[in-house]
C-alpha positions in Angstrom: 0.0 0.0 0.0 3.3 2.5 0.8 4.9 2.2 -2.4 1.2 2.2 -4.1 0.9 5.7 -2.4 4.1 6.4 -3.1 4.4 5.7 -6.8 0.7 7.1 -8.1 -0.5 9.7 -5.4 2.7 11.9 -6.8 2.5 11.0 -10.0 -1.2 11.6 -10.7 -0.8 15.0 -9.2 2.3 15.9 -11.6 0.2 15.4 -14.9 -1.8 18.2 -13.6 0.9 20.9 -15.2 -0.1 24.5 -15.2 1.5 27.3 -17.6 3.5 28.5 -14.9 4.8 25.6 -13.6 6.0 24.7 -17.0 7.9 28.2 -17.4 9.7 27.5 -14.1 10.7 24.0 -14.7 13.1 25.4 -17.4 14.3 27.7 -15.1 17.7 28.2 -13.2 17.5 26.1 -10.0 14.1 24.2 -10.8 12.8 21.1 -9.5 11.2 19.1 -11.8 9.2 15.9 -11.6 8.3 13.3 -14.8 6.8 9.5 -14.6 5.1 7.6 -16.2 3.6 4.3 -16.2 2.6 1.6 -18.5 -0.7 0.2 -19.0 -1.2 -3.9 -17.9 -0.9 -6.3 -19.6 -2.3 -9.7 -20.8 -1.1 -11.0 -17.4 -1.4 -7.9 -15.1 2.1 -7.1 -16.0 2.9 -2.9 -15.0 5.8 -0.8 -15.6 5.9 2.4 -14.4 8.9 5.2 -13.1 9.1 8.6 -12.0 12.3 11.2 -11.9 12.3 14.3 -9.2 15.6 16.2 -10.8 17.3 19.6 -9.5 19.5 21.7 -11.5 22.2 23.5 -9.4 23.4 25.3 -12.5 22.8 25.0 -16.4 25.9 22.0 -16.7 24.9 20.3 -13.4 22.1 18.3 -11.8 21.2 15.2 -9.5 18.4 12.8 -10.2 16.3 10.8 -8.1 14.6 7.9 -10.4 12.1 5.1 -9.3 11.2 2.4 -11.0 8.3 -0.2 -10.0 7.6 -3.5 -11.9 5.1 -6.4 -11.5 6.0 -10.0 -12.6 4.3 -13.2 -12.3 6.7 -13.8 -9.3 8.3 -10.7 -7.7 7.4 -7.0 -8.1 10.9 -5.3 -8.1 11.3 -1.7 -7.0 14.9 0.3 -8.5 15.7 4.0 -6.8 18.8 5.5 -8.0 20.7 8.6 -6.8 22.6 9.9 -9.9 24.6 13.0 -10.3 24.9 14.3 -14.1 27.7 16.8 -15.5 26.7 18.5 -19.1 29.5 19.4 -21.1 27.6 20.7 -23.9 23.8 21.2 -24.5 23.0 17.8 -25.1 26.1 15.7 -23.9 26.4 14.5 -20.3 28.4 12.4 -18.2 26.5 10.7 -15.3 27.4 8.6 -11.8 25.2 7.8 -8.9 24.1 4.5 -6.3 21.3 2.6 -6.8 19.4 -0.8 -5.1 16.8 -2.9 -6.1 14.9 -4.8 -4.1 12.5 -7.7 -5.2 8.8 -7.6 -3.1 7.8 -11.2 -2.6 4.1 -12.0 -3.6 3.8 -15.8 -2.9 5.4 -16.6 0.1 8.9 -17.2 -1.8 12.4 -16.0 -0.2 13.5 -13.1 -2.4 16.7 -12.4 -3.0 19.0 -10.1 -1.2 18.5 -6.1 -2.0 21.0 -5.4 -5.1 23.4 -2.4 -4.1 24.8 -1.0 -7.6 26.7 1.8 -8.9 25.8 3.4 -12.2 28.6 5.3 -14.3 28.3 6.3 -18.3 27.2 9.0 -20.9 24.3 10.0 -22.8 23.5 12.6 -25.2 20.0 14.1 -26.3 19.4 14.5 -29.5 16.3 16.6 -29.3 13.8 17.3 -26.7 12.1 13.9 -27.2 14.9 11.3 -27.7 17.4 10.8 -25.9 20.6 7.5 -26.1 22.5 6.4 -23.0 25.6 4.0 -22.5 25.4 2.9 -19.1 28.2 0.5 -17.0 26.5 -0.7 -13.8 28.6 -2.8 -11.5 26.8 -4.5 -8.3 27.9 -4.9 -5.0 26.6 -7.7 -3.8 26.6 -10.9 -5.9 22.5 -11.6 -6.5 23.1 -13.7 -9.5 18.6 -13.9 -9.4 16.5 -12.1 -11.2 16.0 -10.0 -14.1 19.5 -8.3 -14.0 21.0 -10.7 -12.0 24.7 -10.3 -13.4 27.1 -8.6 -11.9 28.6 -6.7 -14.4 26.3 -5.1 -16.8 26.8 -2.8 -19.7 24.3 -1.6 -21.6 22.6 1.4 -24.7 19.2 2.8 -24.0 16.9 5.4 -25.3 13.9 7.0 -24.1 11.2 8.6 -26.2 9.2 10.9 -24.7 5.5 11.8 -26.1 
């Protein structure tokens, strides 16, 4: 029920944008918040995130990002902590922590909370699409679930709509 309140309460109330909140989200020194979530699926499947972000200055910001999924036999609930470094308008450098932690919902053990850190680069190329090349090395050695390895390396994008 926490993260249920946690995840949609906030998020329901930050679709609700106003003129003026959009100015000031572009502004110097501005907190912003995004999510999103997906809708379920064939098998009550949901994906959803959410990022709170504050920019000291135009070339640097930290990131707060949540991410809940539901599976057949776990949920799994990621929160990083990541500190990103422009070095041009759309070019950034990025580091931060991270867990993840799989919820049991049958009465199975879950594994131990995954401790990871997150290093790489990304570049935007417009205000919709961004790439990212991300290295994230865990901690602990939880060789269960979806990300399981220990030693992962991987390119993303994100579309935004």
């Amino acid at each position: 029920m926490f993260i249920f309140a946690f995840l949609v309460l906030p998020r329901l109330y930050a679709q609700e944008f106003t003129e003026e909140m959009i100015k000031n989200s572009k502004s110097k020194n501005a907190l912003t918040i995004e999510g999103f979530s997906y809708p379920l699926f064939l098998d009550n499947e949901t994906h959803s995130n959410f990022t709170v972000a504050y920019e000291f200055d135009p070339t640097f910001l930290i990131e707060l990002e949540g991410f809940y999924d539901t599976y057949r036999l776990y949920d799994i609930y990621e929160s990083r902590l990541l500190l990103k470094k422009y070095l041009s308008n759309r070019f950034y450098f990025f580091t931060g922590l991270g867990t993840e932690t799989e919820l049991d919902k049958h009465g199975f053990k879950p594994p131990p909370t995954r401790i990871k850190t997150f290093n790489g680069f990304g570049y935007e190329v417009d205000e919709k699409f961004s790439l990212e090349a991300k290295h994230d090395l865990h901690f602990n050695k939880t060789n269960f679930g979806n990300y399981g390895t220990p030693n992962l390396f991987s390119l993303g994008g994100k579309y935004k709509f």
